[in-house]
Backbone and ligand atoms as CSV (ligand in chain L), in Angstrom:
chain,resi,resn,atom,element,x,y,z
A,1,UNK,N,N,-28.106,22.530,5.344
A,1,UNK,CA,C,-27.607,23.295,6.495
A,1,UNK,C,C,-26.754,22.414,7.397
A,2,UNK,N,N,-27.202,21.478,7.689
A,2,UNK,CA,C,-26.844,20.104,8.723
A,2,UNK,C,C,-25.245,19.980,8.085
A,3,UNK,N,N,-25.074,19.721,6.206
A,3,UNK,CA,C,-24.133,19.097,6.204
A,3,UNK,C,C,-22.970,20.341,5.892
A,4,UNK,N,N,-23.558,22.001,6.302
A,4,UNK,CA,C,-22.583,22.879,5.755
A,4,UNK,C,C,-21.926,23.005,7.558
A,5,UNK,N,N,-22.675,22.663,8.182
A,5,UNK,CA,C,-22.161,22.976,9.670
A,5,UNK,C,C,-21.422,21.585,9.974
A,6,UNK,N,N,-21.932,20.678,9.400
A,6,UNK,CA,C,-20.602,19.730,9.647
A,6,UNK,C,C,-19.231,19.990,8.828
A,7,UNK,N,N,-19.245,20.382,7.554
A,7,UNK,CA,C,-18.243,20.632,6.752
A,7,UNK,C,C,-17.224,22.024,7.624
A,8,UNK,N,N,-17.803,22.598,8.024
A,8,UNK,CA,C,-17.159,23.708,8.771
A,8,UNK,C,C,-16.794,23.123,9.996
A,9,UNK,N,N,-17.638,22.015,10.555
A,9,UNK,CA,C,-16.770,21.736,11.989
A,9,UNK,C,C,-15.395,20.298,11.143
A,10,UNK,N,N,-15.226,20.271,10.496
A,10,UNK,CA,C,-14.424,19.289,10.558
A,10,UNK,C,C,-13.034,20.111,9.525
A,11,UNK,N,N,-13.647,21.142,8.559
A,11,UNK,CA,C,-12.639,22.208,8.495
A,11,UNK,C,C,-11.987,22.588,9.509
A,12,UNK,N,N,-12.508,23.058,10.874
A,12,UNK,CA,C,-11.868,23.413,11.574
A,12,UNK,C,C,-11.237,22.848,12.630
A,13,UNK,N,N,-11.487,21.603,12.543
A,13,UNK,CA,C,-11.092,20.671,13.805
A,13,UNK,C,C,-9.008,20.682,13.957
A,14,UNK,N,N,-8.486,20.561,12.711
A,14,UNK,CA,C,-7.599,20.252,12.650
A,14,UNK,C,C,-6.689,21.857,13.817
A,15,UNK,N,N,-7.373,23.032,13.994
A,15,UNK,CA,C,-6.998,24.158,14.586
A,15,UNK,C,C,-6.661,23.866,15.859
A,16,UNK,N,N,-8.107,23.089,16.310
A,16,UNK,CA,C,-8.652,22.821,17.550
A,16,UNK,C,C,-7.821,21.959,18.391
A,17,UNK,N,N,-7.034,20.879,17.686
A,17,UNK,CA,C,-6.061,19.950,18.584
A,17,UNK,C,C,-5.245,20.916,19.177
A,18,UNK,N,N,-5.081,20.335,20.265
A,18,UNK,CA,C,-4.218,20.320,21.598
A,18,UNK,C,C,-2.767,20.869,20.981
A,19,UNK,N,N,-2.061,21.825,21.835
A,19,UNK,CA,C,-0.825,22.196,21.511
A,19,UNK,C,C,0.217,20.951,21.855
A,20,UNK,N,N,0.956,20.664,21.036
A,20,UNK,CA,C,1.674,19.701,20.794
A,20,UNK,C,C,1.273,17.839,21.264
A,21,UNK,N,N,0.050,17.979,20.257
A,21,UNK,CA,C,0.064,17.122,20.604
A,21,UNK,C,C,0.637,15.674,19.932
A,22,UNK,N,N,1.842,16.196,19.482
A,22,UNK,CA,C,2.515,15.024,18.646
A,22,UNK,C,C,3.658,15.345,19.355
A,23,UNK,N,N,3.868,15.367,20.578
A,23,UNK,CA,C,4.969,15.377,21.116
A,23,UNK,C,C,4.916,14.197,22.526
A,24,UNK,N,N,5.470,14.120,22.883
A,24,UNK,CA,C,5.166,13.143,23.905
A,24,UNK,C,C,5.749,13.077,25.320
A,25,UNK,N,N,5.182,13.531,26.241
A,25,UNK,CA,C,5.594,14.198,27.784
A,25,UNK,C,C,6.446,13.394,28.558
A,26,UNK,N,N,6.754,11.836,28.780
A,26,UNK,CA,C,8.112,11.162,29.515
A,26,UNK,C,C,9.088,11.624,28.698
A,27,UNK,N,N,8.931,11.661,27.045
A,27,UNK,CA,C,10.531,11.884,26.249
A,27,UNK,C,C,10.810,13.148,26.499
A,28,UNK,N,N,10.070,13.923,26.681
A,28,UNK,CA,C,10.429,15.770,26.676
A,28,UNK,C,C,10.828,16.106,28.374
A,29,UNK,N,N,9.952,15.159,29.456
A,29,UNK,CA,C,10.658,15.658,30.923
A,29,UNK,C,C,11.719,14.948,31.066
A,30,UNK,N,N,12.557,13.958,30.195
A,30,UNK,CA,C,13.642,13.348,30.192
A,30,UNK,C,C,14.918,14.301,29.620
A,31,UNK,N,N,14.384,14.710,28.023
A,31,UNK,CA,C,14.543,15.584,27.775
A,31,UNK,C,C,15.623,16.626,28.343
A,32,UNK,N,N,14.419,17.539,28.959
A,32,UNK,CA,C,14.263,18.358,29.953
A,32,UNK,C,C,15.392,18.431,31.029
A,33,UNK,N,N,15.157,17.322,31.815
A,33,UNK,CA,C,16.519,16.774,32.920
A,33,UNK,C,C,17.805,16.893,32.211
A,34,UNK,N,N,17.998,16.459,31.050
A,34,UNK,CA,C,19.324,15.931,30.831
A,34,UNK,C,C,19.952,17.331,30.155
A,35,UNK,N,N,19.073,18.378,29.250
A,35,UNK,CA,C,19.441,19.016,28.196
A,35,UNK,C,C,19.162,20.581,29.091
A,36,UNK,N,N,18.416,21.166,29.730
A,36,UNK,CA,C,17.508,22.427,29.677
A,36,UNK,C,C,18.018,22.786,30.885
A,37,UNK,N,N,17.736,21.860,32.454
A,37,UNK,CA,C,17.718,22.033,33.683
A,37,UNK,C,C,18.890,23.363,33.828
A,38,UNK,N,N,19.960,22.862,33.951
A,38,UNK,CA,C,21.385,23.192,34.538
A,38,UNK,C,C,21.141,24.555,33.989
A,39,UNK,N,N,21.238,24.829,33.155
A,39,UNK,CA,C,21.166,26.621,32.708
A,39,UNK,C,C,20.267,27.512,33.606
A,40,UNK,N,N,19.148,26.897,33.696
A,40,UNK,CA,C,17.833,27.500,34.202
A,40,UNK,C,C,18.438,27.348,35.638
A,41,UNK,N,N,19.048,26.871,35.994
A,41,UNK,CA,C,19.170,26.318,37.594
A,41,UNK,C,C,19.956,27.811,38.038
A,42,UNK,N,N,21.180,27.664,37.441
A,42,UNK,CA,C,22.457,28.603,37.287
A,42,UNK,C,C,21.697,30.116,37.090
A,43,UNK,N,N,20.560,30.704,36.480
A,43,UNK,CA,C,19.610,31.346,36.773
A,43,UNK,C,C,18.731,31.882,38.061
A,44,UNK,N,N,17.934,30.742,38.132
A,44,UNK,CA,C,16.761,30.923,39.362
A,44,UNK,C,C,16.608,29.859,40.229
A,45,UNK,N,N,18.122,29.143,40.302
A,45,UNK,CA,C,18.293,28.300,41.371
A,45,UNK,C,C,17.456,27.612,41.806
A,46,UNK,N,N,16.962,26.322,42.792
A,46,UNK,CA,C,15.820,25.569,42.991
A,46,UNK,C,C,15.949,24.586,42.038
A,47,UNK,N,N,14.902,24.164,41.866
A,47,UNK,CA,C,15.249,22.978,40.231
A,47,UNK,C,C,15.002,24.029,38.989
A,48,UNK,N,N,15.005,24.728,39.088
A,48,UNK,CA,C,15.232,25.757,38.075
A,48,UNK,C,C,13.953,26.364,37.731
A,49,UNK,N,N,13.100,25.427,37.706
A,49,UNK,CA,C,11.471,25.788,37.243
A,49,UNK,C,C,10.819,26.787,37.253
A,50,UNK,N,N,11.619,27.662,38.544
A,50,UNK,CA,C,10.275,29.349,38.532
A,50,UNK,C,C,10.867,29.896,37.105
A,51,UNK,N,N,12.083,29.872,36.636
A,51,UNK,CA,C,11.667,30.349,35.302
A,51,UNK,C,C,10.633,30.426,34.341
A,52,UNK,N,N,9.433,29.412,34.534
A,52,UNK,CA,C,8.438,29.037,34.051
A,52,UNK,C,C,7.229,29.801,34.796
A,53,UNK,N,N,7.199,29.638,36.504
A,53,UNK,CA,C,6.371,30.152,36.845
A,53,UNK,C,C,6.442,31.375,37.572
A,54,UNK,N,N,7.468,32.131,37.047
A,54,UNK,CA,C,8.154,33.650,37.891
A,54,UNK,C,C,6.778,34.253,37.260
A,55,UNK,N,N,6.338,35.565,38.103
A,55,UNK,CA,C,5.031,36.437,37.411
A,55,UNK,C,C,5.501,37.060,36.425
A,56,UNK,N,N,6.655,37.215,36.180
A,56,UNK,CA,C,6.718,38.009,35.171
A,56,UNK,C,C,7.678,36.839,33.517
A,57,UNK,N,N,6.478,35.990,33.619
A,57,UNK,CA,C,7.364,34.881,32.883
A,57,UNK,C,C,6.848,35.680,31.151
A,58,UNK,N,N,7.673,35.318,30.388
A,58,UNK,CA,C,7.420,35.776,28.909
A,58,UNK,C,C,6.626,35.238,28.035
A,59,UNK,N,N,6.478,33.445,28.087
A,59,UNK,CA,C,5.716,32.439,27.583
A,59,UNK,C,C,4.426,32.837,27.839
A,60,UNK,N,N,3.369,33.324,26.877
A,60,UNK,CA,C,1.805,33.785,26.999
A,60,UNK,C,C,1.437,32.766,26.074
A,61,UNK,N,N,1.743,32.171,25.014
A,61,UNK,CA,C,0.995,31.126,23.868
A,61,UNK,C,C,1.866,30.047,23.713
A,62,UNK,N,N,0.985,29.245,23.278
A,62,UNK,CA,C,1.435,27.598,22.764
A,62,UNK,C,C,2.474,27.923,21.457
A,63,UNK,N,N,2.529,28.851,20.611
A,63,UNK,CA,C,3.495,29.443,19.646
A,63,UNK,C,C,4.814,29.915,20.361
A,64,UNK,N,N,4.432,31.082,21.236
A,64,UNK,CA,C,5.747,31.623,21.807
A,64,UNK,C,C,6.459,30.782,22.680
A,65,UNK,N,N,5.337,29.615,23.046
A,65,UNK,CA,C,6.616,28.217,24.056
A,65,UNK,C,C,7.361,27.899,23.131
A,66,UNK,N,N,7.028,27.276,21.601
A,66,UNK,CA,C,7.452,26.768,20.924
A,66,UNK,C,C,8.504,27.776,20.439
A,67,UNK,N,N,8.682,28.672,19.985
A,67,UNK,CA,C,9.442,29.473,19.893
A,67,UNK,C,C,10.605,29.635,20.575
A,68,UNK,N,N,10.265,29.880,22.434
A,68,UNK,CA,C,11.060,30.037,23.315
A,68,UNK,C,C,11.949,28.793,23.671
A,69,UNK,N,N,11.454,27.620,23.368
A,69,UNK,CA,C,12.023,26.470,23.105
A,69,UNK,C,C,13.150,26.185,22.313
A,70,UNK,N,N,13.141,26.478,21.121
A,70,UNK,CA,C,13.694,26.854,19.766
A,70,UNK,C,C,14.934,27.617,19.905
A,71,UNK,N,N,14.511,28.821,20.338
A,71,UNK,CA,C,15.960,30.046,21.397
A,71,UNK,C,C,16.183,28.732,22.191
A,72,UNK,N,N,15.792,28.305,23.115
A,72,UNK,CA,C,17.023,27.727,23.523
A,72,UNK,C,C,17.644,26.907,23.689
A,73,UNK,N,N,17.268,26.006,22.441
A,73,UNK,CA,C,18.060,24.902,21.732
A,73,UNK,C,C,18.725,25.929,20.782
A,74,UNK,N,N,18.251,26.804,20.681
A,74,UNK,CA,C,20.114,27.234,19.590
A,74,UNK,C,C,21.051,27.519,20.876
A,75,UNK,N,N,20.717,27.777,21.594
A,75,UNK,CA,C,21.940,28.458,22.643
A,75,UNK,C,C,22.228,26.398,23.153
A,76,UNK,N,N,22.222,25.873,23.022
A,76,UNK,CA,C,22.781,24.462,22.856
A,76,UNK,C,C,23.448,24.342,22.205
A,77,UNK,N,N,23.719,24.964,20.748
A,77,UNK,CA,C,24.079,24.555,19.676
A,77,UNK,C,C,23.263,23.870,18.683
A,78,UNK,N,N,21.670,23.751,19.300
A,78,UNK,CA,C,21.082,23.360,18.048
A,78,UNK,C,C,21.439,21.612,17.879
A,79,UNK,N,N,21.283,20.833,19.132
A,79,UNK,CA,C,21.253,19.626,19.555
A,79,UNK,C,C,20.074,18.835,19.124
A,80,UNK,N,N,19.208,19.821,18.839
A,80,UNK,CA,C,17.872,18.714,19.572
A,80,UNK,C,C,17.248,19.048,18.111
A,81,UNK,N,N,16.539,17.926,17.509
A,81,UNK,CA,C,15.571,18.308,16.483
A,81,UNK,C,C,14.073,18.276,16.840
A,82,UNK,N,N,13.505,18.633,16.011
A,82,UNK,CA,C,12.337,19.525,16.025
A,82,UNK,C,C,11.458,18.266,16.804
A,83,UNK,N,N,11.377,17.126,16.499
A,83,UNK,CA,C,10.543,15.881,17.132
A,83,UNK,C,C,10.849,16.286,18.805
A,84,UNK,N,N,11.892,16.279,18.909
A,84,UNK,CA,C,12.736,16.480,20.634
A,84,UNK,C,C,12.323,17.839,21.271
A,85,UNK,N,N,12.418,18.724,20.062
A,85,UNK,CA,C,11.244,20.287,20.527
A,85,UNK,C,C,10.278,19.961,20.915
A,86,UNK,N,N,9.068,19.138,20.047
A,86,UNK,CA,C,7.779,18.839,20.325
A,86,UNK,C,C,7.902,18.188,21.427
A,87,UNK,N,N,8.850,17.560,22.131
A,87,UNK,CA,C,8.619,16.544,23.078
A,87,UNK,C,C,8.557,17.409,24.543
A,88,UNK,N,N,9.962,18.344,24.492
A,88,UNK,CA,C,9.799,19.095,25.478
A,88,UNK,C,C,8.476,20.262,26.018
A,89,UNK,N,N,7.724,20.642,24.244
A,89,UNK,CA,C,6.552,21.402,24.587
A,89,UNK,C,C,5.801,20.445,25.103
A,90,UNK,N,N,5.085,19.528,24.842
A,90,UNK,CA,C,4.137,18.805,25.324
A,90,UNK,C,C,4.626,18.637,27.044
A,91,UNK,N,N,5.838,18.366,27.239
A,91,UNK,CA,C,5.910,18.386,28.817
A,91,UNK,C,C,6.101,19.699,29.766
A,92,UNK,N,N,6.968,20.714,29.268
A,92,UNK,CA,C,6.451,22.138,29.491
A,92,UNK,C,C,5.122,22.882,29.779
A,93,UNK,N,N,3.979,22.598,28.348
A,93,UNK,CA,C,2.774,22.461,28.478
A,93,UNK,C,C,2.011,21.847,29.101
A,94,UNK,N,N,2.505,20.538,29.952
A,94,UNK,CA,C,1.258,19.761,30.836
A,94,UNK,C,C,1.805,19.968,32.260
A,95,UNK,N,N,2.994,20.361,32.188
A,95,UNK,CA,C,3.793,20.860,33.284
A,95,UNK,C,C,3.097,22.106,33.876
A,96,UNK,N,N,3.217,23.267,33.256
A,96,UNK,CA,C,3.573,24.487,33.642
A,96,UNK,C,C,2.515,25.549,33.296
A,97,UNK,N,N,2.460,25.620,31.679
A,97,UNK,CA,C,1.807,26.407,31.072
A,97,UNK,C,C,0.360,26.234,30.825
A,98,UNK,N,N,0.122,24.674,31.104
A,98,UNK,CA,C,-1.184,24.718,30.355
A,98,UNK,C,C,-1.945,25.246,29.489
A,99,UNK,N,N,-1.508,25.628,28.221
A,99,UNK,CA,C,-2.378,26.130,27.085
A,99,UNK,C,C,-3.193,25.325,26.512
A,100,UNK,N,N,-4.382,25.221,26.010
A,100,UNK,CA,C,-5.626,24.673,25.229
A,100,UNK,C,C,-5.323,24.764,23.874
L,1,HEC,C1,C,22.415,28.387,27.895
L,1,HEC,C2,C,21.356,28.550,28.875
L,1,HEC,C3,C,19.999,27.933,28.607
L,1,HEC,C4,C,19.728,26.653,28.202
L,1,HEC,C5,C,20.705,25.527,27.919
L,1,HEC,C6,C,18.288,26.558,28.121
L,1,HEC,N1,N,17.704,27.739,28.462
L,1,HEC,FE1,FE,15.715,28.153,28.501
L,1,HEC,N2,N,16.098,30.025,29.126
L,1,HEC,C7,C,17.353,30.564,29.333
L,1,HEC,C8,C,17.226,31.941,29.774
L,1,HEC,C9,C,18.365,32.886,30.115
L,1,HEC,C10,C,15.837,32.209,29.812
L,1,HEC,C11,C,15.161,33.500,30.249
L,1,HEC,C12,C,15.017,34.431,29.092
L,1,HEC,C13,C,14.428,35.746,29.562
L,1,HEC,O1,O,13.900,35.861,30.669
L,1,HEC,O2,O,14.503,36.659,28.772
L,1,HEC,C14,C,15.169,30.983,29.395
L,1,HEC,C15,C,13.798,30.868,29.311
L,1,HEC,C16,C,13.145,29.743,28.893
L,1,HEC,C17,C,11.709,29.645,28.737
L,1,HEC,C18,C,10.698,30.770,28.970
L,1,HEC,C19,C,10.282,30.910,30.408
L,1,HEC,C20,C,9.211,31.977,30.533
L,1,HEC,O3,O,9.579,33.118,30.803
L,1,HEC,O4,O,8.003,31.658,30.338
L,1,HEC,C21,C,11.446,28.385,28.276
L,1,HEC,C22,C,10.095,27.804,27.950
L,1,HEC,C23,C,12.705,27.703,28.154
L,1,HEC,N3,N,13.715,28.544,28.544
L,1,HEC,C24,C,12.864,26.411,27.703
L,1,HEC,C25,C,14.084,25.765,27.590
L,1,HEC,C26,C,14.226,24.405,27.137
L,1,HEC,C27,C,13.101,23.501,26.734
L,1,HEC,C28,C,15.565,24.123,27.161
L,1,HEC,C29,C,16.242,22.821,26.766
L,1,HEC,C30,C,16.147,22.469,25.390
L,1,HEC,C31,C,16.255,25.307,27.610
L,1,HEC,N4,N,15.320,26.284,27.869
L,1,HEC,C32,C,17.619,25.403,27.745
L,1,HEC,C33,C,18.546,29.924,29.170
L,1,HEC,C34,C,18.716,28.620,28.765
């Protein structure tokens, strides 16, 4: 019993990590500044950020950030690769969204 409930917790552990956590939060709010700001600004003015925390924001999951991320690195042209995605979720996420 002991070793079927360990086999199931370590099956499932790999679920359980942290949303992005192979991304890394100074490279993604650097990121962030240099690549993301100015659009969002030209938007909702301020440093741009209530886009993130307007009530009626769209981002509900650690998937749909990643996603929403994704949209809008194509509207960049598709600059940034996927490591540079992860970087900005992880700082988005410890920023803003806080998802588990
Ligand atoms: C060309 C303009 C533009 C650029 C550049 C841009 N965004 Fe956006 N972004 C938008 C717009 C417009 C929305 C709002 C979409 C909506 O409300 O339907 C948005 C929304 C978002 C949201 C969702 C906010 C919510 O509602 O929860 C995230 C997250 C986001 N952007 C991340 C980024 C990141 C990260 C970058 C830099 C890689 C970036 N954006 C660059 C235009 C842009």
């Amino acid at each position: 019993m002991k070793l079927a409930i360990l086999t199931l917790t370590l099956l499932a552990a790999p679920a359980l990590a942290a949303p992005f956590a192979n991304g890394n939060t100074q490279a993604g709010k650097e990121l962030h500044q240099k690549k993301c700001t100015a659009c969002h600004i030209a938007k909702y003015s301020g440093d741009g950020s209530k886009i993130y925390t307007r009530a009626e924001r769209r981002v509900k999951t650690a998937s749909s950030l990643a996603q929403q991320i994704t949209t809008c690195n194509n509207a960049l042209g598709n600059e940034l690769f996927p490591e540079e995605e992860a970087h900005l979720g992880a700082y988005l996420n410890g920023q803003f969204y806080k998802f588990k």
